[in-house]
C-alpha positions in Angstrom: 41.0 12.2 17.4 42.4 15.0 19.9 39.2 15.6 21.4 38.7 11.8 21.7 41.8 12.1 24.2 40.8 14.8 25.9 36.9 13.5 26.3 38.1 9.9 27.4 41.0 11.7 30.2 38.4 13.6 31.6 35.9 10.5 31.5 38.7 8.5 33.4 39.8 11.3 35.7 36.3 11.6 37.0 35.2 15.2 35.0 38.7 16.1 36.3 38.2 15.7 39.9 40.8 13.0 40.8 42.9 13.9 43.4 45.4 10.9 42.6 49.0 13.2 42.5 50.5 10.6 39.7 46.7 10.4 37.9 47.4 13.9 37.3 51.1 13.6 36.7 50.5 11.4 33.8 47.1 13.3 32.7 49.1 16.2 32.4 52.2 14.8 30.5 50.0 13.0 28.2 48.1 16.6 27.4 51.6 17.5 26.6 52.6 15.0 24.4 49.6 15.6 22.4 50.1 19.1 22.1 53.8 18.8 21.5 52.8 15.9 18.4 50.2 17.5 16.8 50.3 20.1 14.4 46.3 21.5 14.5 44.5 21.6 17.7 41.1 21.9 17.2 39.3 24.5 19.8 36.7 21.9 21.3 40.0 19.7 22.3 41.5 22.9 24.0 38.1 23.5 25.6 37.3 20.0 27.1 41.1 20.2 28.7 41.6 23.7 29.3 39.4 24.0 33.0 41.7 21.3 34.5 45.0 22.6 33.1 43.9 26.3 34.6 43.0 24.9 37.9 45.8 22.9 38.0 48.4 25.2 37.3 47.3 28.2 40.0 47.4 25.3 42.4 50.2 25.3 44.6 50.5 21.5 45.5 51.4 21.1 41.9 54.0 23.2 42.0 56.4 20.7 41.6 54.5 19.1 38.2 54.3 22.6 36.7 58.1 23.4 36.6 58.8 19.9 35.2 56.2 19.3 32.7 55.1 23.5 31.8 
């Protein structure tokens, strides 16, 4: 079911290419949520997620959505 999420965000975000500030807001604290809720993670959900997390996080525009949601 956690992969589901991650498939369908990435889907919806355009393969992670929206540049929508609050689309990645929410994307983001939704990944959180999950994370948070969920006591096993399987390794294909980390995967589909983990190349917009990393590019997101190193980028300084985001600043601001990294020190309130990381």
């Amino acid at each position: 079911m956690i992969e589901a999420i991650c498939r369908f965000m990435k889907v919806k975000m355009k393969d992670w290419k929206e540049s929508n500030l609050n689309m990645i807001k929410e994307t983001i604290n939704t990944l959180k949520t999950v994370l948070e809720n969920c006591e096993r993670v399987p390794k294909r959900a980390l995967f589909v997620c983990s190349a917009f997390l990393i590019d997101k996080i190193g980028d300084s525009k985001y600043a601001a959505i990294k020190d309130v949601y990381m």
